[in-house]
DRENDOLO-281708 format. One record per atom (N, C-alpha, C, O): residue in one letter; atom name; x, y, z; residue number from 1. Coordinates in nm, 3 decimals. Last residue first. Example, Ala and Ser with C-alpha at 12.3 -4.5 7.8 and 13.67 -1.06 7.14 Angstrom:
! residues 2
<rec residu="S" atome="N" u="1.285" v="-0.225" w="0.708" num="2"/>
<rec residu="S" atome="CA" u="1.367" v="-0.106" w="0.714" num="2"/>
<rec residu="S" atome="C" u="1.290" v="0.003" w="0.787" num="2"/>
<rec residu="S" atome="O" u="1.341" v="0.114" w="0.804" num="2"/>
<rec residu="A" atome="N" u="1.319" v="-0.569" w="0.780" num="1"/>
<rec residu="A" atome="CA" u="1.230" v="-0.450" w="0.780" num="1"/>
<rec residu="A" atome="C" u="1.320" v="-0.330" w="0.780" num="1"/>
<rec residu="A" atome="O" u="1.424" v="-0.332" w="0.846" num="1"/>
! end
This chain:
! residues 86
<rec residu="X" atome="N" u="-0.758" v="-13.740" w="13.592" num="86"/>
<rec residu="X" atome="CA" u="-0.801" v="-13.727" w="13.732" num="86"/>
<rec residu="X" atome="C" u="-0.757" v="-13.558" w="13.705" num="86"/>
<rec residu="X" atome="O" u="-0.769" v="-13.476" w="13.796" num="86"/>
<rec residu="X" atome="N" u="-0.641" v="-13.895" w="13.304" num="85"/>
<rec residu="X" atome="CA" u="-0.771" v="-13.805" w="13.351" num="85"/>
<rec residu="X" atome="C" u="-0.787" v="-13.665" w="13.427" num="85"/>
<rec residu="X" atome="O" u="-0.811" v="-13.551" w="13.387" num="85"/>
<rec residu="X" atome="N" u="-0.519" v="-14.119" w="13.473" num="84"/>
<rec residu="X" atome="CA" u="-0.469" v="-13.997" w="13.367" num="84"/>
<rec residu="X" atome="C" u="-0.534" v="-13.882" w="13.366" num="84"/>
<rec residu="X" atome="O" u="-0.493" v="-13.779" w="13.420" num="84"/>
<rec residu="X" atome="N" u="-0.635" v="-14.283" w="13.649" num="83"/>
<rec residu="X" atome="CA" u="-0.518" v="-14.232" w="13.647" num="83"/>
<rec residu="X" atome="C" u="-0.460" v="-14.113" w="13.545" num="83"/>
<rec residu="X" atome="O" u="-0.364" v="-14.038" w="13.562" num="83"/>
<rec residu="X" atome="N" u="-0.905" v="-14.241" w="13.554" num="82"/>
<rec residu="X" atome="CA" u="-0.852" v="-14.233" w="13.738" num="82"/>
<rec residu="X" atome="C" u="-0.742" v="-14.190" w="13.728" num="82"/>
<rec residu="X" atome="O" u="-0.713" v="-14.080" w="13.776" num="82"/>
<rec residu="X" atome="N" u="-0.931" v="-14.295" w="13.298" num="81"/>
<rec residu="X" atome="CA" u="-0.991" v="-14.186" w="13.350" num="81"/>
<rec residu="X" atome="C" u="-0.951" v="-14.191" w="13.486" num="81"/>
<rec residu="X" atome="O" u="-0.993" v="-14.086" w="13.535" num="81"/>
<rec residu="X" atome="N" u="-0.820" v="-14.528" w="13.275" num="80"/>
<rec residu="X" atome="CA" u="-0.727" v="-14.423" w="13.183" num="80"/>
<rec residu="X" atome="C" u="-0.771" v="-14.288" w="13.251" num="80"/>
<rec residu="X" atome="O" u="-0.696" v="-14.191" w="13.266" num="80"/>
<rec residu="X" atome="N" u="-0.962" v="-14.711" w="13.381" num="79"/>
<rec residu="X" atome="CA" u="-0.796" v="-14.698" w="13.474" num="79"/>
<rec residu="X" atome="C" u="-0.770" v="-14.569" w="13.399" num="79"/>
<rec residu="X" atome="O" u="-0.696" v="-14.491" w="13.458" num="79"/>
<rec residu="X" atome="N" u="-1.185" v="-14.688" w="13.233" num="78"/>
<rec residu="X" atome="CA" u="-1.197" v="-14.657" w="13.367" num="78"/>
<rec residu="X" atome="C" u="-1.068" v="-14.609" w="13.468" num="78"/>
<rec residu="X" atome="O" u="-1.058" v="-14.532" w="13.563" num="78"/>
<rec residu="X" atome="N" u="-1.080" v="-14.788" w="13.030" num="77"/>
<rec residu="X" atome="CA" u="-1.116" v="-14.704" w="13.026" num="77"/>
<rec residu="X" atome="C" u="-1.194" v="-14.641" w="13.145" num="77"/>
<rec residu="X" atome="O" u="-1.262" v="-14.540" w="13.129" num="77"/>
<rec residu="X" atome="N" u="-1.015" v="-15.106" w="13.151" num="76"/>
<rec residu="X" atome="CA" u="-0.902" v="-14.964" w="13.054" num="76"/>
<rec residu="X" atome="C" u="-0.942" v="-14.829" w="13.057" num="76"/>
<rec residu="X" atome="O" u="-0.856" v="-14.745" w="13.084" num="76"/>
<rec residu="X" atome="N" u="-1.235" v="-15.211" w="13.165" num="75"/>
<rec residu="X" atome="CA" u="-1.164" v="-15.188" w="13.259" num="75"/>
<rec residu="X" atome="C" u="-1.085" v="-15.082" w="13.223" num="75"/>
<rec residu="X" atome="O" u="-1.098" v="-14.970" w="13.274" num="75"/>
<rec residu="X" atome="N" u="-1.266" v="-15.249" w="12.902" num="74"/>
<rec residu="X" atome="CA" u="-1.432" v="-15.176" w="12.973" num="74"/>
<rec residu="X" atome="C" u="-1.329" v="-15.124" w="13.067" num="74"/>
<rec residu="X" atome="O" u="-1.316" v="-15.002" w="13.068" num="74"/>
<rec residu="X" atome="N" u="-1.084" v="-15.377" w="12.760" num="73"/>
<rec residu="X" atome="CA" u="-1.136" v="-15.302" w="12.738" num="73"/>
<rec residu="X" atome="C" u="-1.208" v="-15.227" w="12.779" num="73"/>
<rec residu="X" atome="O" u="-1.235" v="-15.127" w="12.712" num="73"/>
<rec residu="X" atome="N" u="-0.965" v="-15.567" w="13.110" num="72"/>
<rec residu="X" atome="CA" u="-1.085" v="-15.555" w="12.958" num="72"/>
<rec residu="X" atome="C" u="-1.088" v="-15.433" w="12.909" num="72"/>
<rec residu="X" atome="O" u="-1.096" v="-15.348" w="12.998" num="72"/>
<rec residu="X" atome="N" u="-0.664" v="-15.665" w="13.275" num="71"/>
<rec residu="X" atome="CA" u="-0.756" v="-15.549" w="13.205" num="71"/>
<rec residu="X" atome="C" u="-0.827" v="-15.557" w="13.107" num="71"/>
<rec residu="X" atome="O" u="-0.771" v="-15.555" w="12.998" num="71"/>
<rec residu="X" atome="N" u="-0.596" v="-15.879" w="13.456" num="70"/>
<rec residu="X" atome="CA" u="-0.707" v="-15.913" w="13.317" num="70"/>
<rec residu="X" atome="C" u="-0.761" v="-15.829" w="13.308" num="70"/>
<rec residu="X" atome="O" u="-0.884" v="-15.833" w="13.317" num="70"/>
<rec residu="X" atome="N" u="-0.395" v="-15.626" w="13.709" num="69"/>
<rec residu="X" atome="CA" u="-0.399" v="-15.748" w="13.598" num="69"/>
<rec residu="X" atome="C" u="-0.537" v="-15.756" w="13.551" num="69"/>
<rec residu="X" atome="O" u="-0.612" v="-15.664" w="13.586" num="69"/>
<rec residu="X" atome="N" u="-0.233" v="-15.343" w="13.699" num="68"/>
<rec residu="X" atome="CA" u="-0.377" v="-15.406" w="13.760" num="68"/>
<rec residu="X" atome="C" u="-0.360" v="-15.527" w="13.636" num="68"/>
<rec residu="X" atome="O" u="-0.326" v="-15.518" w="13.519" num="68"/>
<rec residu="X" atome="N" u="-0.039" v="-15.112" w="13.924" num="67"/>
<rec residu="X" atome="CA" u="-0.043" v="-15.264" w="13.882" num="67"/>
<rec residu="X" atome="C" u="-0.199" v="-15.309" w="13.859" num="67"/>
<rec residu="X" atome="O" u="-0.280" v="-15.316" w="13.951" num="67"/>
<rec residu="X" atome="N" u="0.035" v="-14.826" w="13.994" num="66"/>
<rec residu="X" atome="CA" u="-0.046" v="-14.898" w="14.047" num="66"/>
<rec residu="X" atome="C" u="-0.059" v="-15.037" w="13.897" num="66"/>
<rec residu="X" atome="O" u="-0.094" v="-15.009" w="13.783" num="66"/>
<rec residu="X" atome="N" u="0.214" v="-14.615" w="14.055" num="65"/>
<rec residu="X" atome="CA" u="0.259" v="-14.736" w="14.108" num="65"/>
<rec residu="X" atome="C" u="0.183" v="-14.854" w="14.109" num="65"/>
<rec residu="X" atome="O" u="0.210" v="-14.956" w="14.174" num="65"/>
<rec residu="X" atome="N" u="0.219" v="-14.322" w="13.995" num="64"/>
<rec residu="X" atome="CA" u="0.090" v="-14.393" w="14.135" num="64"/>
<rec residu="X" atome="C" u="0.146" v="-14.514" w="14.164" num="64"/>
<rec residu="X" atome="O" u="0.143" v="-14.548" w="14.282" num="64"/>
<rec residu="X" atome="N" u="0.300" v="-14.189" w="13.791" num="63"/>
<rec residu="X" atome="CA" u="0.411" v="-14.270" w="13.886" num="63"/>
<rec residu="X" atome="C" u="0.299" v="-14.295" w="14.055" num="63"/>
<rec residu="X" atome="O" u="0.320" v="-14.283" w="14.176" num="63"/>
<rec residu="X" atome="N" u="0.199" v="-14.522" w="13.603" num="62"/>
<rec residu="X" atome="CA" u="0.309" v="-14.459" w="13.702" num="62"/>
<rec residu="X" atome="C" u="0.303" v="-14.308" w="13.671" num="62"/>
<rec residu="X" atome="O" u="0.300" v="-14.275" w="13.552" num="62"/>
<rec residu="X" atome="N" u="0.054" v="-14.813" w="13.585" num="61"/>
<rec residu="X" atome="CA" u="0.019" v="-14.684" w="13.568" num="61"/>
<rec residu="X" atome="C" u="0.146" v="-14.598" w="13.685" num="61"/>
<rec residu="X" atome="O" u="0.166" v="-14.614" w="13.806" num="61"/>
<rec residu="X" atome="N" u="0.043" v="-15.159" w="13.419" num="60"/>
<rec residu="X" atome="CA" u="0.095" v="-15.039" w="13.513" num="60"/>
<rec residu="X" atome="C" u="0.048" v="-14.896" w="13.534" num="60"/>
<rec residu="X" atome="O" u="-0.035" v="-14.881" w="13.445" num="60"/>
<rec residu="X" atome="N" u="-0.124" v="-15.403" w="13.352" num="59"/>
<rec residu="X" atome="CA" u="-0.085" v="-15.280" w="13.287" num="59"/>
<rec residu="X" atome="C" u="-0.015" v="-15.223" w="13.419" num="59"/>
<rec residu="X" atome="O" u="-0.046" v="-15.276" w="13.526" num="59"/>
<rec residu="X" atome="N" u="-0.145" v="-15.743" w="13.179" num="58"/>
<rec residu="X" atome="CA" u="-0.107" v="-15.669" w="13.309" num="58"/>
<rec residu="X" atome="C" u="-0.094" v="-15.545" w="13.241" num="58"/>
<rec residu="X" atome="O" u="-0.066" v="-15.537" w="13.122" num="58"/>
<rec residu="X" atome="N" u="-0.369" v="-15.964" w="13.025" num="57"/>
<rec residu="X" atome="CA" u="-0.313" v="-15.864" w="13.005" num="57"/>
<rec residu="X" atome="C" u="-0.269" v="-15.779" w="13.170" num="57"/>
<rec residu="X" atome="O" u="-0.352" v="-15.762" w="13.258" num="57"/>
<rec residu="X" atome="N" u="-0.331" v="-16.202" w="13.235" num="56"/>
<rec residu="X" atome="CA" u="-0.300" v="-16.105" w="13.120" num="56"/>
<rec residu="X" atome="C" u="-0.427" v="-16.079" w="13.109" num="56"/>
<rec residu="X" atome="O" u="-0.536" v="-16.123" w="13.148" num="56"/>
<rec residu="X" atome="N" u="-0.278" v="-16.393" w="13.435" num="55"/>
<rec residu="X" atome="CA" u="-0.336" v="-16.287" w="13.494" num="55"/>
<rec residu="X" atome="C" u="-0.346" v="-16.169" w="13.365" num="55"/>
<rec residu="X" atome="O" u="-0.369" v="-16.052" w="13.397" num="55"/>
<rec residu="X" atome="N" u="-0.106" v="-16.608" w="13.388" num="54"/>
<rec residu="X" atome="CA" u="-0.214" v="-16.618" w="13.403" num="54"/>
<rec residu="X" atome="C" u="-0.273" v="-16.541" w="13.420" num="54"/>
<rec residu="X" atome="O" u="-0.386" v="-16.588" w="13.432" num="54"/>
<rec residu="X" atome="N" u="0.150" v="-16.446" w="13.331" num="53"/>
<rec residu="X" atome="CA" u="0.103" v="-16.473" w="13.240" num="53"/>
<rec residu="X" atome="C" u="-0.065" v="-16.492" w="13.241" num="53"/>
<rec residu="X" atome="O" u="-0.144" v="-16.441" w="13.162" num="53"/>
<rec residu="X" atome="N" u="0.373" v="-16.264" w="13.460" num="52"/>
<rec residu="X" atome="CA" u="0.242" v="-16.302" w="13.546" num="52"/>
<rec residu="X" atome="C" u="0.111" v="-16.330" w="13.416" num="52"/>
<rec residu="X" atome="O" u="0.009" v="-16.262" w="13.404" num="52"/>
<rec residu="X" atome="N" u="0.596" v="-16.187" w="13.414" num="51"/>
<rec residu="X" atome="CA" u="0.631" v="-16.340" w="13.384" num="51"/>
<rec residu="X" atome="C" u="0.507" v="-16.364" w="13.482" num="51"/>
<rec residu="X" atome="O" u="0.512" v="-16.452" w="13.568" num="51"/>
<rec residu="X" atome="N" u="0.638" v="-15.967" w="13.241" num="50"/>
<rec residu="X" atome="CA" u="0.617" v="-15.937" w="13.398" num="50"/>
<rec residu="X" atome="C" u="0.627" v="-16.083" w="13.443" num="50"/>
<rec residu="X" atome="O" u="0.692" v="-16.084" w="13.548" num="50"/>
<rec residu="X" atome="N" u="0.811" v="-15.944" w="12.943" num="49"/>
<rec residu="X" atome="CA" u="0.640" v="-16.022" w="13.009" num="49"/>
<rec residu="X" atome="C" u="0.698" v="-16.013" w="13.162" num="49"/>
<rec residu="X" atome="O" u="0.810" v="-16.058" w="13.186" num="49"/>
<rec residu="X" atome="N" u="0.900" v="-15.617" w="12.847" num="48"/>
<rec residu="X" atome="CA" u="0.882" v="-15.723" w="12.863" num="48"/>
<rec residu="X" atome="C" u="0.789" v="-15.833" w="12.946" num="48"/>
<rec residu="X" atome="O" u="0.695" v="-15.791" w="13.012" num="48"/>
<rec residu="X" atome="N" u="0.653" v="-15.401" w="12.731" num="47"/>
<rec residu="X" atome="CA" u="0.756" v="-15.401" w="12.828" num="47"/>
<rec residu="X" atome="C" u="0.765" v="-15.527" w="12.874" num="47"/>
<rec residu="X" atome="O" u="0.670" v="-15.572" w="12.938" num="47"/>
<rec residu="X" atome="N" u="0.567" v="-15.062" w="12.588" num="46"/>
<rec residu="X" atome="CA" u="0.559" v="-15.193" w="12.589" num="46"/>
<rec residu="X" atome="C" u="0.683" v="-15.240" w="12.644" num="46"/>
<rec residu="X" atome="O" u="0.790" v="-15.181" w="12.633" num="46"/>
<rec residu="X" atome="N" u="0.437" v="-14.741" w="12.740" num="45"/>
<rec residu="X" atome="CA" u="0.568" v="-14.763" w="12.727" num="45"/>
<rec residu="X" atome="C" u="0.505" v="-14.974" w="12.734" num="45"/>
<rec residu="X" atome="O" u="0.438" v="-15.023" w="12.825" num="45"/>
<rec residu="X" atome="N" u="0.321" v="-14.381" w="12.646" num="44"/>
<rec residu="X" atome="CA" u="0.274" v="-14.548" w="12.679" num="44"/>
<rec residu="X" atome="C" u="0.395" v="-14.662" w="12.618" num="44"/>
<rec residu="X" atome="O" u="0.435" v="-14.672" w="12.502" num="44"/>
<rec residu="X" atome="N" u="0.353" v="-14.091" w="12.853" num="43"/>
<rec residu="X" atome="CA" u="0.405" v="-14.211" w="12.764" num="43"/>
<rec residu="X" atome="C" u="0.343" v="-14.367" w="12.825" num="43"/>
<rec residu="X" atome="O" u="0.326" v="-14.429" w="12.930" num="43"/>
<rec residu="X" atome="N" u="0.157" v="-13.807" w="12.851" num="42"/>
<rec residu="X" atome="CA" u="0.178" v="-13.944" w="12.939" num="42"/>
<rec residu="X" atome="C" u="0.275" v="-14.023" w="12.762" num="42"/>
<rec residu="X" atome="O" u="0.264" v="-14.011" w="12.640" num="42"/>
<rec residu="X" atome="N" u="0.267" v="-13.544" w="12.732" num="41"/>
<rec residu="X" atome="CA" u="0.239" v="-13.579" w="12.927" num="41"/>
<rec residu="X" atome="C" u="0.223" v="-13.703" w="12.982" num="41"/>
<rec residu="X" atome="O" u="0.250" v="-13.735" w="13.098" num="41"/>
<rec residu="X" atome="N" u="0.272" v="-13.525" w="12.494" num="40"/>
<rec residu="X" atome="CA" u="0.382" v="-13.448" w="12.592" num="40"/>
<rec residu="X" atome="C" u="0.338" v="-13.506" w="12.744" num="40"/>
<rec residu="X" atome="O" u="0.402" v="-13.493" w="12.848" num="40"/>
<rec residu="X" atome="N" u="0.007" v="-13.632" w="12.445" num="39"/>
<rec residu="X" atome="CA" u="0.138" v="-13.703" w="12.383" num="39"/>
<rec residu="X" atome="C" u="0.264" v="-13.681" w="12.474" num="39"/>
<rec residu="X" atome="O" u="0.338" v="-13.768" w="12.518" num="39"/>
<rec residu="X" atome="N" u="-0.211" v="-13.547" w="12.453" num="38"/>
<rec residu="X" atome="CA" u="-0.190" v="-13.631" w="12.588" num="38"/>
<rec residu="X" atome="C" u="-0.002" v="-13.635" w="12.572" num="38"/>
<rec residu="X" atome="O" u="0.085" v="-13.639" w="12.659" num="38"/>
<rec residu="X" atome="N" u="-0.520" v="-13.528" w="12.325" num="37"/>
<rec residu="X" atome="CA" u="-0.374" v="-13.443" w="12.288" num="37"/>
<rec residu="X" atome="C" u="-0.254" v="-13.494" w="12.403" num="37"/>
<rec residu="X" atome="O" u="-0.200" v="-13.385" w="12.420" num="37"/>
<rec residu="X" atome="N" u="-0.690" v="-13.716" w="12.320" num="36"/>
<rec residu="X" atome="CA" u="-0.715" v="-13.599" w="12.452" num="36"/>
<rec residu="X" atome="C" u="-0.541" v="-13.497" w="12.456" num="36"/>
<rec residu="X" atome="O" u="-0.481" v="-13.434" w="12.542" num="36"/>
<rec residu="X" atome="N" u="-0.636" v="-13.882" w="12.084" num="35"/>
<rec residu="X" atome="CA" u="-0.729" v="-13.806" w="12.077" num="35"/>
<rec residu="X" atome="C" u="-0.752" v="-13.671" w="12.179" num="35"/>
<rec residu="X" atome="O" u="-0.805" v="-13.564" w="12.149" num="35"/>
<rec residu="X" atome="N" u="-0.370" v="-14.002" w="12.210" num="34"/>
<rec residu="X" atome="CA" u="-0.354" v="-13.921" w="12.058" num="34"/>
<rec residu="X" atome="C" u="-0.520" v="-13.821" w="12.077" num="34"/>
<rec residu="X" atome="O" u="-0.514" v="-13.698" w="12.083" num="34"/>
<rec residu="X" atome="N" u="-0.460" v="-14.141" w="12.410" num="33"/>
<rec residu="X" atome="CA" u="-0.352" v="-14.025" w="12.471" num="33"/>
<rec residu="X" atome="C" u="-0.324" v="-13.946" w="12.328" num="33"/>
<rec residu="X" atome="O" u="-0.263" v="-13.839" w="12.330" num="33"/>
<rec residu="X" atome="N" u="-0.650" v="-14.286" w="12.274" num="32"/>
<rec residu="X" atome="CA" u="-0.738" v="-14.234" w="12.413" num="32"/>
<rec residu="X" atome="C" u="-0.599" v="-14.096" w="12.441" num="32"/>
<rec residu="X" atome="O" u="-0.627" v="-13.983" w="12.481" num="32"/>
<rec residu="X" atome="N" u="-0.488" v="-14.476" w="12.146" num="31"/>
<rec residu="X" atome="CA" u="-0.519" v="-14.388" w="12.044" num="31"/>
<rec residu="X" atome="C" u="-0.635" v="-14.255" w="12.148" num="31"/>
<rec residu="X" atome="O" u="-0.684" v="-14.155" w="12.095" num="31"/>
<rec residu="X" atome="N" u="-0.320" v="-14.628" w="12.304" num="30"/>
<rec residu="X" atome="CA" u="-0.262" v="-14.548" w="12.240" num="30"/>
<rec residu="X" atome="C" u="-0.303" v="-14.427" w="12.154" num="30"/>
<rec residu="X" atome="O" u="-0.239" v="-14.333" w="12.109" num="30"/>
<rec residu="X" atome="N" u="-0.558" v="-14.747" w="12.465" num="29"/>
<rec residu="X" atome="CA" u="-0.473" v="-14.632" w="12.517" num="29"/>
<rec residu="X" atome="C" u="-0.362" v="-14.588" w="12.438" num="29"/>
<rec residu="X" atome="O" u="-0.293" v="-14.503" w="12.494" num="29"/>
<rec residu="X" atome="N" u="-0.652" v="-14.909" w="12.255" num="28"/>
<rec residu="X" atome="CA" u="-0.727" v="-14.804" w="12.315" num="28"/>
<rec residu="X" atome="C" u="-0.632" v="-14.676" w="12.358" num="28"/>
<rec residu="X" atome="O" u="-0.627" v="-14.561" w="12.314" num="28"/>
<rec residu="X" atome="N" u="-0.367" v="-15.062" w="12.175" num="27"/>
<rec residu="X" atome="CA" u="-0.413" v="-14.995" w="12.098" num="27"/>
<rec residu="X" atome="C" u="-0.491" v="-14.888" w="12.167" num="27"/>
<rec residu="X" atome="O" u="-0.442" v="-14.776" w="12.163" num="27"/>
<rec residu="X" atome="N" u="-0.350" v="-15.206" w="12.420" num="26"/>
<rec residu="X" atome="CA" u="-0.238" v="-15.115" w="12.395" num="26"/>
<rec residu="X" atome="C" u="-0.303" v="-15.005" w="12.299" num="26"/>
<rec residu="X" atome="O" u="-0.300" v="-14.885" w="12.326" num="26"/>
<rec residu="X" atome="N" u="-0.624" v="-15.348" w="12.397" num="25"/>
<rec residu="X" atome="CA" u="-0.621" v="-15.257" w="12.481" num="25"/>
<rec residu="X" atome="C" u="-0.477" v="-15.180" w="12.481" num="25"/>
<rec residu="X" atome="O" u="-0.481" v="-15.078" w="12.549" num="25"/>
<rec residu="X" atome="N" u="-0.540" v="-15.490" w="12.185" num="24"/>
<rec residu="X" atome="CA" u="-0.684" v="-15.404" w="12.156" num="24"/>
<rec residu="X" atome="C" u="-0.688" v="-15.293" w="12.265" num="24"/>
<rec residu="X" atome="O" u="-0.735" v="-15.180" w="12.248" num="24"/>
<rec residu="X" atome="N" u="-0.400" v="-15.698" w="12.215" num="23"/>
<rec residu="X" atome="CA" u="-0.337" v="-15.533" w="12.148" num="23"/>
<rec residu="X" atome="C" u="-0.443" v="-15.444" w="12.121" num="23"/>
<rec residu="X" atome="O" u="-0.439" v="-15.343" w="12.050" num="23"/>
<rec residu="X" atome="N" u="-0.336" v="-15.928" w="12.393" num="22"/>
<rec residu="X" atome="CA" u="-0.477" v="-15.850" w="12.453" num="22"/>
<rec residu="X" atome="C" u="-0.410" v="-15.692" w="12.355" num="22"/>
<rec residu="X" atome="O" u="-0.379" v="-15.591" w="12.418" num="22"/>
<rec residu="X" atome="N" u="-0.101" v="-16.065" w="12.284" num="21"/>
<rec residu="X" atome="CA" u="-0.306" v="-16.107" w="12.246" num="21"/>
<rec residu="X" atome="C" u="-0.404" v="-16.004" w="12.259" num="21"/>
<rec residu="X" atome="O" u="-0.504" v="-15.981" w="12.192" num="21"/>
<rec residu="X" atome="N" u="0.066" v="-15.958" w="12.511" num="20"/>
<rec residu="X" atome="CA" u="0.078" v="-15.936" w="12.362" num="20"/>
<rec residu="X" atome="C" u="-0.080" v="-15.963" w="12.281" num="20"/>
<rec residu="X" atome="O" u="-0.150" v="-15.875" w="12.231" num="20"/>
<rec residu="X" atome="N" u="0.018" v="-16.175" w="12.714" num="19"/>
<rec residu="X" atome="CA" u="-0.042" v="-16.021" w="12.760" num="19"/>
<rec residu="X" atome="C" u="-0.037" v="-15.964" w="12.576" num="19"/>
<rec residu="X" atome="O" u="-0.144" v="-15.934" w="12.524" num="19"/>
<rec residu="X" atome="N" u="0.139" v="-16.380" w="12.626" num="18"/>
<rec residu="X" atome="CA" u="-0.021" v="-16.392" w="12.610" num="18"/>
<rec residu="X" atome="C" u="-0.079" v="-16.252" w="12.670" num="18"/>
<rec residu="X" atome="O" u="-0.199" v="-16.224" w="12.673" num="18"/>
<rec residu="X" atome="N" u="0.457" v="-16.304" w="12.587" num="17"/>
<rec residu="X" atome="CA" u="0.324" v="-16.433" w="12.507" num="17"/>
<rec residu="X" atome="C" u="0.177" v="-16.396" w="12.541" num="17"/>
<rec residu="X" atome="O" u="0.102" v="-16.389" w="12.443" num="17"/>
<rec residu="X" atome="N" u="0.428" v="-15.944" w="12.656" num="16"/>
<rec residu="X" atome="CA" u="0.463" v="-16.081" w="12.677" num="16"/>
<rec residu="X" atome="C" u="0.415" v="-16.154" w="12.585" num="16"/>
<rec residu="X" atome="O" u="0.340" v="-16.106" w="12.500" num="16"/>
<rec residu="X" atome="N" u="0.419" v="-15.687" w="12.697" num="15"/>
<rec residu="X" atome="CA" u="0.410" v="-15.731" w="12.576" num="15"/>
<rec residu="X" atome="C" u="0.450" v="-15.865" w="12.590" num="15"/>
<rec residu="X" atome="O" u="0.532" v="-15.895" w="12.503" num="15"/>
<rec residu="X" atome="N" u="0.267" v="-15.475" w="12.911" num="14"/>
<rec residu="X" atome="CA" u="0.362" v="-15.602" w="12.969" num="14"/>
<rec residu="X" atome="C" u="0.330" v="-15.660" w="12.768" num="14"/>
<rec residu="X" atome="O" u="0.214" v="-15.664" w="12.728" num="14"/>
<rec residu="X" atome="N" u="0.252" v="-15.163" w="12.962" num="13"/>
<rec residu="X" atome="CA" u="0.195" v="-15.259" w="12.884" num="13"/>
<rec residu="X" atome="C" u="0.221" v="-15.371" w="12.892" num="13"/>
<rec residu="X" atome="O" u="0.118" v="-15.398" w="12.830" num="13"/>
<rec residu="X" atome="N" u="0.273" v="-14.881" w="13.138" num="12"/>
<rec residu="X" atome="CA" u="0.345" v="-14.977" w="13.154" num="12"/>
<rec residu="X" atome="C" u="0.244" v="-15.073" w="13.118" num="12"/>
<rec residu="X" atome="O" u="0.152" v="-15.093" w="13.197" num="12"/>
<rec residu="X" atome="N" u="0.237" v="-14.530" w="13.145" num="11"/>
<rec residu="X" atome="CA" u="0.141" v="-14.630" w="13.126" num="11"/>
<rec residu="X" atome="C" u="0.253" v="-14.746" w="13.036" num="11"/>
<rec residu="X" atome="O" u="0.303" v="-14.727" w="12.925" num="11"/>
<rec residu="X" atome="N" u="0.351" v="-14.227" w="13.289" num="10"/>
<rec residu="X" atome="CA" u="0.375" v="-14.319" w="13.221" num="10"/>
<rec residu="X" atome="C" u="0.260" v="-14.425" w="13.233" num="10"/>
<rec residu="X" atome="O" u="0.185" v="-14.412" w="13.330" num="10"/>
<rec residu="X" atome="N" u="0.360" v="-13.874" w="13.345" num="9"/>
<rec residu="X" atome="CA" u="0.290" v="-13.989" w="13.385" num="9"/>
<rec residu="X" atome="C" u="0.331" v="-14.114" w="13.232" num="9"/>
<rec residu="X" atome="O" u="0.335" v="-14.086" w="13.112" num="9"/>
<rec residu="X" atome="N" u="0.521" v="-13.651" w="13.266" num="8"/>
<rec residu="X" atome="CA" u="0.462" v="-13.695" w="13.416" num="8"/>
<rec residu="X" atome="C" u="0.455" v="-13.851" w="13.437" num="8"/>
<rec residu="X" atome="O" u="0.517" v="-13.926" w="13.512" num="8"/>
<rec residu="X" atome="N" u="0.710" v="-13.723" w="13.004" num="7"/>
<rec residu="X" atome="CA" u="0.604" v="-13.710" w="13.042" num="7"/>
<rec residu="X" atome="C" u="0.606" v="-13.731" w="13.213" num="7"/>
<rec residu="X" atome="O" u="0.678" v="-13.811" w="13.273" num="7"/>
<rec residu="X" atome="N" u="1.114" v="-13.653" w="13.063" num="6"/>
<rec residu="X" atome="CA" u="0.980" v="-13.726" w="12.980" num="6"/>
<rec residu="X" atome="C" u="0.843" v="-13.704" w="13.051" num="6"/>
<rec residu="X" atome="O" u="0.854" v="-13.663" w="13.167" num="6"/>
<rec residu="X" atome="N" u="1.378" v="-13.537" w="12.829" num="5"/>
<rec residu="X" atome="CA" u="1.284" v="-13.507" w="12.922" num="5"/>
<rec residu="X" atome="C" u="1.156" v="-13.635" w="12.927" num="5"/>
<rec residu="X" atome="O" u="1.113" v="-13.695" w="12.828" num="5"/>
<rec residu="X" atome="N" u="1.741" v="-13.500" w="12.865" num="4"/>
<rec residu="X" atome="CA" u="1.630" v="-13.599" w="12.825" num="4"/>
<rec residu="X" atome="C" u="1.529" v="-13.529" w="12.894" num="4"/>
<rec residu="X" atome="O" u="1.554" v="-13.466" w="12.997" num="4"/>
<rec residu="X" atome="N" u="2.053" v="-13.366" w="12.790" num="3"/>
<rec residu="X" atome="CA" u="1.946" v="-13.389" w="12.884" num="3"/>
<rec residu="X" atome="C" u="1.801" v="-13.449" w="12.856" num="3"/>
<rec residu="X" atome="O" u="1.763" v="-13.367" w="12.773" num="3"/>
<rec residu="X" atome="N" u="2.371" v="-13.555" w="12.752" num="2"/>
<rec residu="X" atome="CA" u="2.236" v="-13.483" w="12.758" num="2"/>
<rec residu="X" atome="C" u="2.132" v="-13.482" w="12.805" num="2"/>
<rec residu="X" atome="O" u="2.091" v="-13.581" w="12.866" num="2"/>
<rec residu="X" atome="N" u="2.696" v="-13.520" w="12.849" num="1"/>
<rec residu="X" atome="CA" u="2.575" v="-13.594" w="12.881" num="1"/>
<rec residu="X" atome="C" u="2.455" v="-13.512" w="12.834" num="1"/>
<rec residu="X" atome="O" u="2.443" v="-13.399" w="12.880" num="1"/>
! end
C-alpha cells in the first residue's frame, strides 16, 4: 500500500450544469493558491453537481466544513482570505 500525502486544507468546486458557468471563480482560486505559493497546502478539488443547482456556484472549504452557495467573485475573495489566509 502506499503512502499518499495531501494539503491541510482543501477547496471543494461543485462542477455541475450551472455551478460549471461560474469558471471565473474556479479559475480566481486556482490562480490566488499559484500566486501566494499555496500549492503544497491547499488543494482545489472539481466535484460533481451537489444537485443544489439554484444556489450556483456552491464552494466548500475544508477541513472547517464550511459550504457557501452564489459565490461572486467579490465573495471568493473574502472566503479565500478567512479560510485560507487566516
Amino acid at each position: 500500500m502506499g503512502k499518499l500525502t495531501f494539503p491541510e486544507k482543501t477547496i471543494f468546486v461543485c462542477d455541475g450544469k450551472k455551478c460549471g458557468r461560474h469558471s471565473d471563480v474556479r479559475k480566481w482560486l486556482k490562480e490566488e493558491i499559484k500566486q501566494n505559493d499555496l500549492k503544497n497546502e491547499v488543494e482545489l478539488v472539481r466535484i460533481e453537481c451537489t444537485d443544489r443547482c439554484k444556489h450556483a456556484p456552491i464552494l466548500c472549504f475544508q477541513p472547517a466544513n464550511r459550504w457557501f452557495a452564489e459565490v461572486s467573485e467579490r465573495d471568493v475573495k473574502k472566503l479565500f482570505e478567512e479560510f485560507i489566509m487566516d
